[in-house]
PyMOL Python script that loads the backbone (N, CA, C, O; Angstrom):
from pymol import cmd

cmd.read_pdbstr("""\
ATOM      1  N   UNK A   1      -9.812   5.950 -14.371  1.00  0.00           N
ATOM      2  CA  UNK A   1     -10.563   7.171 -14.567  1.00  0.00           C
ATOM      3  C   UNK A   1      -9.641   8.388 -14.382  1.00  0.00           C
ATOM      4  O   UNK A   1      -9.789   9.230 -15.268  1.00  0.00           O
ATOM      5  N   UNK A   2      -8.589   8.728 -13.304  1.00  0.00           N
ATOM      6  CA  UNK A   2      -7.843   9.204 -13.255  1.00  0.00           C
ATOM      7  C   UNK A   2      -6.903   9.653 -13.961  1.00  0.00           C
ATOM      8  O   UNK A   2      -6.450  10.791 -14.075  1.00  0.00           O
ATOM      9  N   UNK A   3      -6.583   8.504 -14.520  1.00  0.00           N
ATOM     10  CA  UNK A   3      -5.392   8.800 -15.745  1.00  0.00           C
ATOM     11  C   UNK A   3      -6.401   9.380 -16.812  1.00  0.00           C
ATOM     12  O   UNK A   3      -6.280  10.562 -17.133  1.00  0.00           O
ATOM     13  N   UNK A   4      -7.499   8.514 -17.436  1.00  0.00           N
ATOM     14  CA  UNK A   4      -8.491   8.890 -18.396  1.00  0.00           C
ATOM     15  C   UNK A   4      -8.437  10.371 -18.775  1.00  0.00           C
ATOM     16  O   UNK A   4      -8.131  10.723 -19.914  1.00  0.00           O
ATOM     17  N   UNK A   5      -8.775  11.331 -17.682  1.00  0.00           N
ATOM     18  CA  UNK A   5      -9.384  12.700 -17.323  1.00  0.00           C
ATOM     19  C   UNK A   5      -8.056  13.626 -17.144  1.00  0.00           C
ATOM     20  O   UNK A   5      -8.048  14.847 -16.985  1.00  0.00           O
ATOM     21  N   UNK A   6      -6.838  12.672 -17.213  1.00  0.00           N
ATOM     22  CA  UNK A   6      -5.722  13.832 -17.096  1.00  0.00           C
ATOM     23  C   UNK A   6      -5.576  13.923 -15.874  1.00  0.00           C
ATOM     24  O   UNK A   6      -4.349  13.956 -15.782  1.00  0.00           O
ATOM     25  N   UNK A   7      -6.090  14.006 -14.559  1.00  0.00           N
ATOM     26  CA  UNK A   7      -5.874  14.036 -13.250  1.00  0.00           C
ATOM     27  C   UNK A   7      -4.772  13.584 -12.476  1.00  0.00           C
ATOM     28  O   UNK A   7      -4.563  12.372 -12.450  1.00  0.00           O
ATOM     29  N   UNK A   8      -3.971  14.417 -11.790  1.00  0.00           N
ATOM     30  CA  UNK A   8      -2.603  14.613 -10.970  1.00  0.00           C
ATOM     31  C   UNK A   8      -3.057  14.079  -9.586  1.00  0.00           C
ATOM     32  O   UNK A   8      -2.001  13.928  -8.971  1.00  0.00           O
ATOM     33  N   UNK A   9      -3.993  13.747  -8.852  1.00  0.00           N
ATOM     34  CA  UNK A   9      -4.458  13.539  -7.449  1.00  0.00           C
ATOM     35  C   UNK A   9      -3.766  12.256  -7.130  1.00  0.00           C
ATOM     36  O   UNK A   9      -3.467  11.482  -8.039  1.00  0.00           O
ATOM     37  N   UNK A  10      -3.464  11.963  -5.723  1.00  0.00           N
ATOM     38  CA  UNK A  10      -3.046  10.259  -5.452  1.00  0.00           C
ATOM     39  C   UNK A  10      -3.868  10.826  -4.625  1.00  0.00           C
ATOM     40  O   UNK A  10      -4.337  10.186  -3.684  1.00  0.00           O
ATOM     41  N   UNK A  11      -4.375   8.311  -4.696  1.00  0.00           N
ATOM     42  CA  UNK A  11      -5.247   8.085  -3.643  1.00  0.00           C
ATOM     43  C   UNK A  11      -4.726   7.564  -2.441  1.00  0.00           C
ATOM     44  O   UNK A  11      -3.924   6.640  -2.572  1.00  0.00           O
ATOM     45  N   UNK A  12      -5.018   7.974  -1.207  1.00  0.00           N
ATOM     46  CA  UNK A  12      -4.502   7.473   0.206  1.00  0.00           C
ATOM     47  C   UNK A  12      -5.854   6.275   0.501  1.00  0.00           C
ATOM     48  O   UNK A  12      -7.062   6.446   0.340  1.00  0.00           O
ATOM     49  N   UNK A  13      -5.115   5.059   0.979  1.00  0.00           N
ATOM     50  CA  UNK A  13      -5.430   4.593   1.620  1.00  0.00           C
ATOM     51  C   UNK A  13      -5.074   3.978   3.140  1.00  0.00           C
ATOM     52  O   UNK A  13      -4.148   3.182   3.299  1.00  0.00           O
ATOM     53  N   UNK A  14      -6.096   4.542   4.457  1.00  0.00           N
ATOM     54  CA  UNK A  14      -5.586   4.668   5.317  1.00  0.00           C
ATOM     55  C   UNK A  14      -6.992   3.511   6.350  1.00  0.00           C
ATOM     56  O   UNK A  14      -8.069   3.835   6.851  1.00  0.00           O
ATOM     57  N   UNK A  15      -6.354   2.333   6.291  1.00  0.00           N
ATOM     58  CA  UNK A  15      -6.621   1.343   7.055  1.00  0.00           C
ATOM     59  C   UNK A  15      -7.223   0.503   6.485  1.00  0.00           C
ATOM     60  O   UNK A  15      -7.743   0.868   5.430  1.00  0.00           O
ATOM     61  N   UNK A  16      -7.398  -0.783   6.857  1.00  0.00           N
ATOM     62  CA  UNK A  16      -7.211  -2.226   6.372  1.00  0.00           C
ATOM     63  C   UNK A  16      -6.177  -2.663   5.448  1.00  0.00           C
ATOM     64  O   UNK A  16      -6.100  -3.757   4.889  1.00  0.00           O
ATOM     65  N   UNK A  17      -5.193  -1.413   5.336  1.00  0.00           N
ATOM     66  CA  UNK A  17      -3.423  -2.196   5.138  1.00  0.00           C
ATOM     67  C   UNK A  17      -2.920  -3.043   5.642  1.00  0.00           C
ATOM     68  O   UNK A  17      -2.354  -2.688   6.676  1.00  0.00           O
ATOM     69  N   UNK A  18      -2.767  -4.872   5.236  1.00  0.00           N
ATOM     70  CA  UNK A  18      -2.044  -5.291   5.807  1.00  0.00           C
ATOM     71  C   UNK A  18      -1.716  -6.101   4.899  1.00  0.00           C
ATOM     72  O   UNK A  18      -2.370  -6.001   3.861  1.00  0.00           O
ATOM     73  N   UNK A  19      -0.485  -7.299   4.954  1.00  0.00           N
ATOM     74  CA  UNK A  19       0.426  -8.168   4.600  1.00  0.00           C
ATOM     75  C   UNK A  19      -1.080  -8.964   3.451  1.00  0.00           C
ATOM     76  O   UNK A  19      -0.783  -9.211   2.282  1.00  0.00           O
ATOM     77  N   UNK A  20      -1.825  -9.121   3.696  1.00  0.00           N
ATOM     78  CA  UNK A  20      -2.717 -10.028   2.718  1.00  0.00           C
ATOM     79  C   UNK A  20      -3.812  -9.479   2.227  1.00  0.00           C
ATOM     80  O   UNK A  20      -4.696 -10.227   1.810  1.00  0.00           O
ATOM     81  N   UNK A  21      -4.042  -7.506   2.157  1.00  0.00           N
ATOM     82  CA  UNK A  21      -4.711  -6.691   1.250  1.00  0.00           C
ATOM     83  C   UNK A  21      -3.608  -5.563   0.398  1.00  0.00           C
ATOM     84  O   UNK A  21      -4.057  -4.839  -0.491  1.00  0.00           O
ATOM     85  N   UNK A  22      -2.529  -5.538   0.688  1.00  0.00           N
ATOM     86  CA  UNK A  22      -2.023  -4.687   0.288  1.00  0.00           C
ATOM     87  C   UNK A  22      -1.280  -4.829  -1.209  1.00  0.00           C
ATOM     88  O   UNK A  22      -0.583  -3.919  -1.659  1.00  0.00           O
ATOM     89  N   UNK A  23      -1.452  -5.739  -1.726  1.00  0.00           N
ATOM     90  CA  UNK A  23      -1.674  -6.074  -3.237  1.00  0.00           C
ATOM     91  C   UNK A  23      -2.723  -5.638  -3.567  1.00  0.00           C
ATOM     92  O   UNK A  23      -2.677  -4.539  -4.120  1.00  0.00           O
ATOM     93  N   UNK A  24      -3.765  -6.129  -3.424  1.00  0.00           N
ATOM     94  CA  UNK A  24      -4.933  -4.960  -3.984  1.00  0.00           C
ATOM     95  C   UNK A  24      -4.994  -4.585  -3.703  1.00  0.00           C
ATOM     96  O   UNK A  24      -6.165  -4.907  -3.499  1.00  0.00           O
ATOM     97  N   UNK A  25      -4.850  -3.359  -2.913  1.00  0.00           N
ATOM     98  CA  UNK A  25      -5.356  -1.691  -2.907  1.00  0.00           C
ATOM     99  C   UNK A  25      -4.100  -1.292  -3.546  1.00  0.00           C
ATOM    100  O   UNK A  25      -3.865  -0.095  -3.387  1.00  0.00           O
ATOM    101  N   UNK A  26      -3.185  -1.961  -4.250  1.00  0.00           N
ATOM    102  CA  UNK A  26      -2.365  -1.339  -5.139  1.00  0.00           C
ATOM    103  C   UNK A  26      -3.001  -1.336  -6.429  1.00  0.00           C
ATOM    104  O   UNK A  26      -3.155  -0.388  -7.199  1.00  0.00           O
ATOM    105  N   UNK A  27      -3.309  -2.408  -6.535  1.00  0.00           N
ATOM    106  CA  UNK A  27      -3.700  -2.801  -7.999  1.00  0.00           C
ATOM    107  C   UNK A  27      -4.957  -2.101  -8.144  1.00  0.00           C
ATOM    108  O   UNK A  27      -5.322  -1.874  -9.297  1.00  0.00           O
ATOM    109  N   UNK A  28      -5.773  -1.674  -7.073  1.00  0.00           N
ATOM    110  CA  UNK A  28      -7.107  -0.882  -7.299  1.00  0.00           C
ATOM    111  C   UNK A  28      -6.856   0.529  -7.531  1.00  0.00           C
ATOM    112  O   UNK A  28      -7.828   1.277  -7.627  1.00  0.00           O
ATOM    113  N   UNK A  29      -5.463   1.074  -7.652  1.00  0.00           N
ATOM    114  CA  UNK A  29      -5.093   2.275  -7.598  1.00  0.00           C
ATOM    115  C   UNK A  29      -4.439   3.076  -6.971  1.00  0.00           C
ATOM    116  O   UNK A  29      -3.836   4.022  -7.477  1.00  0.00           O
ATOM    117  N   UNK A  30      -4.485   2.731  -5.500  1.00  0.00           N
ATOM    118  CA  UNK A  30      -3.970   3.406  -4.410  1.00  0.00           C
ATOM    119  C   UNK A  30      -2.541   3.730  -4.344  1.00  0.00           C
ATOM    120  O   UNK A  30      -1.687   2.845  -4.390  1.00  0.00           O
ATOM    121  N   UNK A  31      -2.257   4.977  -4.237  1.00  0.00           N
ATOM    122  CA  UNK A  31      -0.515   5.492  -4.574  1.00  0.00           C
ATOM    123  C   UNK A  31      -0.106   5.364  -2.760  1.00  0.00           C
ATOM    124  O   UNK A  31       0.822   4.634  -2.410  1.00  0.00           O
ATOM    125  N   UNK A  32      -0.879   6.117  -1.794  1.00  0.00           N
ATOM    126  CA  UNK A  32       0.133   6.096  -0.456  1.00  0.00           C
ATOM    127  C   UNK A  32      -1.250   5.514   0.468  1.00  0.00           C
ATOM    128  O   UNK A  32      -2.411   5.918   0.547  1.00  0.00           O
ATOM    129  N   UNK A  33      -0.356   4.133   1.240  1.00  0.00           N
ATOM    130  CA  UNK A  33      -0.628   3.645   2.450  1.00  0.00           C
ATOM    131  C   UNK A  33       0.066   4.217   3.489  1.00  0.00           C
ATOM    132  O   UNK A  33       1.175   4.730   3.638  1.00  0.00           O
ATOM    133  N   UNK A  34      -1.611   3.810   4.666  1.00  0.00           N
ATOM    134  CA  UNK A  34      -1.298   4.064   5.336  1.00  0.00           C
ATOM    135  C   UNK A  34      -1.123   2.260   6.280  1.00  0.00           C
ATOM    136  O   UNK A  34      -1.977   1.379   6.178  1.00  0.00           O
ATOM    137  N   UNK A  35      -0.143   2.162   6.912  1.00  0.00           N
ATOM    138  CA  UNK A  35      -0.608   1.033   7.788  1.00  0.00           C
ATOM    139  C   UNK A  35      -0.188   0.514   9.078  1.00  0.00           C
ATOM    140  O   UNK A  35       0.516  -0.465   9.324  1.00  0.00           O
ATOM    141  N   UNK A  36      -0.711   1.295   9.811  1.00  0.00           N
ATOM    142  CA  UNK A  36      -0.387   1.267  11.575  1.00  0.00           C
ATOM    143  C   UNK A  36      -0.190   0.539  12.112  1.00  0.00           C
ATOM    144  O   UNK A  36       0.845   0.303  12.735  1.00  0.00           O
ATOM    145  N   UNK A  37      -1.886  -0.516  11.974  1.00  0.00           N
ATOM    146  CA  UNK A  37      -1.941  -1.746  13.147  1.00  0.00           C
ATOM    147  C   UNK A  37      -1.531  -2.625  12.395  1.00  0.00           C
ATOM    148  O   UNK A  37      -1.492  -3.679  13.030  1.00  0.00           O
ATOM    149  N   UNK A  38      -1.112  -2.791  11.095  1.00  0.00           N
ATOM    150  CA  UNK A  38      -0.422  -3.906  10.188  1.00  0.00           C
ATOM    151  C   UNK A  38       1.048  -4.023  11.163  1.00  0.00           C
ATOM    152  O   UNK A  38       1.339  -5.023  11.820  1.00  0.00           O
ATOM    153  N   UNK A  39       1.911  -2.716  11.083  1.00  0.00           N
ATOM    154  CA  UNK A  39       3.258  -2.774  10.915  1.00  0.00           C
ATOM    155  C   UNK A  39       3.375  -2.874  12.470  1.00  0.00           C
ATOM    156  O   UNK A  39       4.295  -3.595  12.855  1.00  0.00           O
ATOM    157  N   UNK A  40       2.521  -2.211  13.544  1.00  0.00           N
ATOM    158  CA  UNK A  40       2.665  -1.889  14.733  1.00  0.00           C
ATOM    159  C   UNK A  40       2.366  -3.363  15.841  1.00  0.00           C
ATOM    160  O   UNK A  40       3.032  -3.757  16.799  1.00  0.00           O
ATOM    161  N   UNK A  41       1.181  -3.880  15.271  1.00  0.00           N
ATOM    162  CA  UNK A  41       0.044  -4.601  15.895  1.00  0.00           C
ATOM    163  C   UNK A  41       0.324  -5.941  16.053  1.00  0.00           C
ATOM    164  O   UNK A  41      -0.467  -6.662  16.661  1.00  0.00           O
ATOM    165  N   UNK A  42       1.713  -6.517  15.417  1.00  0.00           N
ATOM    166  CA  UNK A  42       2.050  -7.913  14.826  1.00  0.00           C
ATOM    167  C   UNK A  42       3.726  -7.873  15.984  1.00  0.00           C
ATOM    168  O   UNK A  42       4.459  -8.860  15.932  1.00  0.00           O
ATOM    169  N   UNK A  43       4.068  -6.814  16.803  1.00  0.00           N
ATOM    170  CA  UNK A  43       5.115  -7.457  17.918  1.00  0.00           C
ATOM    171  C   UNK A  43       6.005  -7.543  16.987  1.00  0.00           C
ATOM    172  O   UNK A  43       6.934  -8.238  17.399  1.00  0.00           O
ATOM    173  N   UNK A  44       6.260  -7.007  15.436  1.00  0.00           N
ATOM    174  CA  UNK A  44       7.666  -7.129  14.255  1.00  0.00           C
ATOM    175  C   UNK A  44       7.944  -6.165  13.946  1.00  0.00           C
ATOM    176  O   UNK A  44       8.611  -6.303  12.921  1.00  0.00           O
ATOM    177  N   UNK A  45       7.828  -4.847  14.276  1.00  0.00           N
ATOM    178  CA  UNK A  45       7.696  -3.754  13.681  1.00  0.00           C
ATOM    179  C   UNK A  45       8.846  -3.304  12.608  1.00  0.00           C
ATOM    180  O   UNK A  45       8.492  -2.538  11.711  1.00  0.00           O
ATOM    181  N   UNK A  46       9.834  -3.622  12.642  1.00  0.00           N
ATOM    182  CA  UNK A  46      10.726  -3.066  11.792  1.00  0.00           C
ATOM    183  C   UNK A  46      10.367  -4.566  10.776  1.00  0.00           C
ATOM    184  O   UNK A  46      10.218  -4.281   9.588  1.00  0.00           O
ATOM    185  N   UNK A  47      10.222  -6.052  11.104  1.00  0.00           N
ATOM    186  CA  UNK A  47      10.277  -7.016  10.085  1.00  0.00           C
ATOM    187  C   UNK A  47       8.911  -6.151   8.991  1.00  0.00           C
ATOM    188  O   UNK A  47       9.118  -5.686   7.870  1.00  0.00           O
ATOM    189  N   UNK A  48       7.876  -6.148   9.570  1.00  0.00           N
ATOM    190  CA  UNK A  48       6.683  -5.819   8.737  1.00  0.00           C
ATOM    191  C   UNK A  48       6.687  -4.323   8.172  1.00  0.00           C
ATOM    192  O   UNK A  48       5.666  -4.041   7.545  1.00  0.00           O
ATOM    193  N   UNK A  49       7.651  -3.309   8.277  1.00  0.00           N
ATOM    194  CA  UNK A  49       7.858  -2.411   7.864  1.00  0.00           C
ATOM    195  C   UNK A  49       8.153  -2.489   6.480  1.00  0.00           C
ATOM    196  O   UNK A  49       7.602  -2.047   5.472  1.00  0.00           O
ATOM    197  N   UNK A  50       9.660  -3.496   6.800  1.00  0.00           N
ATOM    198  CA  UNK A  50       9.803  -3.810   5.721  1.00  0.00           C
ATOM    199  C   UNK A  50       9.340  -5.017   4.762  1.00  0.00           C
ATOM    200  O   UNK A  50       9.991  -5.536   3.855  1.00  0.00           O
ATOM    201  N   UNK A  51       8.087  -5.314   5.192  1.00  0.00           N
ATOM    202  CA  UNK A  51       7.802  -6.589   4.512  1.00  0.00           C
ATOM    203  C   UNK A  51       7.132  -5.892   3.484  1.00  0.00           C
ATOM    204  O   UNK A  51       7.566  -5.953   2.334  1.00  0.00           O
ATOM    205  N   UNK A  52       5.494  -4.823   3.939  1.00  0.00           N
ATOM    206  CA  UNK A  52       4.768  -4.407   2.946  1.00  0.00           C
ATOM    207  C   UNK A  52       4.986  -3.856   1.876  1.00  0.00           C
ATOM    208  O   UNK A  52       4.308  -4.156   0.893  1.00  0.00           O
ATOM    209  N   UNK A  53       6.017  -2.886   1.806  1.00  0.00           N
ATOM    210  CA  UNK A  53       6.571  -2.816   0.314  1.00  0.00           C
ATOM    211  C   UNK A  53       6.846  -3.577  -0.528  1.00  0.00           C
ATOM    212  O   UNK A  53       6.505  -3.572  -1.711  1.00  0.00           O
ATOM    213  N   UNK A  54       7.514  -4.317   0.058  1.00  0.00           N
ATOM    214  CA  UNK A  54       8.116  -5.655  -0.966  1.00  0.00           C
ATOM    215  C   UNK A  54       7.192  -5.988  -1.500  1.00  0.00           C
ATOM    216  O   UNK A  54       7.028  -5.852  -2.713  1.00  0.00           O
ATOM    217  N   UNK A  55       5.923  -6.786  -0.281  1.00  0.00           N
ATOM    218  CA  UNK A  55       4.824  -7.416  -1.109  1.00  0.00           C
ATOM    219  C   UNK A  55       4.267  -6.597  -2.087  1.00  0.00           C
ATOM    220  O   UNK A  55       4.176  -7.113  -3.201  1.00  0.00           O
ATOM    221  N   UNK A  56       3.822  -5.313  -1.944  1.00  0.00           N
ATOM    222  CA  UNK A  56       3.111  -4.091  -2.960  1.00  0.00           C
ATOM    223  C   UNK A  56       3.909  -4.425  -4.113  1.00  0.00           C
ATOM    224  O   UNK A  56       3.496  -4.819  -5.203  1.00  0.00           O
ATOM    225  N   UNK A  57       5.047  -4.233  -3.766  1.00  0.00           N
ATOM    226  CA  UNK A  57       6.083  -4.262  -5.256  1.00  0.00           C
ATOM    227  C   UNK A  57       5.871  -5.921  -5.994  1.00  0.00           C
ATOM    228  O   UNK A  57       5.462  -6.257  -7.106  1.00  0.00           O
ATOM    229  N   UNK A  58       6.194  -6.451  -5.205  1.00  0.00           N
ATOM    230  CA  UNK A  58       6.530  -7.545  -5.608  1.00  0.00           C
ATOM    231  C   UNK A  58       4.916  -8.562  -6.460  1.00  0.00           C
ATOM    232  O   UNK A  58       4.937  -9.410  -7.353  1.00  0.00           O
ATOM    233  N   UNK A  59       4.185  -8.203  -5.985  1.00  0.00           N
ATOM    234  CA  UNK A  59       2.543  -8.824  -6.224  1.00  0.00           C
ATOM    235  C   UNK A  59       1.641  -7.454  -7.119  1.00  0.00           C
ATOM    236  O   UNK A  59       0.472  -7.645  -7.454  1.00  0.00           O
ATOM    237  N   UNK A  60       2.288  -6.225  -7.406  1.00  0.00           N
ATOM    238  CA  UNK A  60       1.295  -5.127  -8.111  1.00  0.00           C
ATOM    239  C   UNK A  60       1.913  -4.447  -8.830  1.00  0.00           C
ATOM    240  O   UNK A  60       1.500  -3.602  -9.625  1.00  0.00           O
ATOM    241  N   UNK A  61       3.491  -4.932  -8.486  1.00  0.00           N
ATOM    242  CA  UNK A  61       3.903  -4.041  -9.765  1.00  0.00           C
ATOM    243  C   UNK A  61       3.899  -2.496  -9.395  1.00  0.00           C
ATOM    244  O   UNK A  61       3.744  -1.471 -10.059  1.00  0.00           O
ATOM    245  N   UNK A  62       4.164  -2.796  -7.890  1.00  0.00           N
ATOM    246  CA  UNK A  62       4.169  -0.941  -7.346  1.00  0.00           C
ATOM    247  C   UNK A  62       4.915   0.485  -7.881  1.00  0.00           C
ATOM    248  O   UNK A  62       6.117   0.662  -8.078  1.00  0.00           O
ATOM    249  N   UNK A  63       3.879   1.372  -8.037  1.00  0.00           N
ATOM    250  CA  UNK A  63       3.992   2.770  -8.063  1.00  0.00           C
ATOM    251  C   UNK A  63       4.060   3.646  -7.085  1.00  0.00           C
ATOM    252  O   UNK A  63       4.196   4.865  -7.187  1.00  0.00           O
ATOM    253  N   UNK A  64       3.918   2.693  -5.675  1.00  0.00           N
ATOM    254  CA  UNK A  64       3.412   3.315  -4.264  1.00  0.00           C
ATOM    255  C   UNK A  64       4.369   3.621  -3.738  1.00  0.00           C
ATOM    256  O   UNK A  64       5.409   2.979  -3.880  1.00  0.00           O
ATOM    257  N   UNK A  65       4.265   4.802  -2.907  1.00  0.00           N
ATOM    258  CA  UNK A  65       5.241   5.353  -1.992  1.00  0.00           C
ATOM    259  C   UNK A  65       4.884   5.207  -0.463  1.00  0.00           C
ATOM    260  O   UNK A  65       3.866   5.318   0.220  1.00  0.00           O
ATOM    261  N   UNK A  66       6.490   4.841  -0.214  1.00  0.00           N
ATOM    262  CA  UNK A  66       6.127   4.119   1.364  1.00  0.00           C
ATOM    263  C   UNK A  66       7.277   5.059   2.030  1.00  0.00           C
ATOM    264  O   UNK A  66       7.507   4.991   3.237  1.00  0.00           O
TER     265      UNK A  66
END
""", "prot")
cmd.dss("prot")
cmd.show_as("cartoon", "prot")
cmd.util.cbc("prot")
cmd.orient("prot")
């Protein structure tokens, strides 16, 4: 719809980011995550930092900025 209408807006999504939703809420649209208790909450913080991008990219074909 976004693109449809010409519209410049990104969508934030800010929680239930983690390692096994964050393919879809790419693919549903979403340009910037947010994801706290994903990256924070799992005792890996720098592993899962860098995990979720990858997966976004790697499973949606990411446009998202991390």
């Amino acid at each position: 719809m976004r693109q449809e209408l010409g519209l410049a807006f990104r969508i934030e999504v800010d929680g239930g980011v983690a390692h096994d939703t964050v393919a879809r809420i790419v693919q549903a649209g979403a340009d910037l995550l947010v994801a706290g208790n994903a990256v924070f909450g799992a005792g890996q913080p720098e592993r899962m930092r860098a995990l979720l991008p990858r997966l976004a990219r790697l499973r949606a074909n990411s446009r998202v900025r991390f």
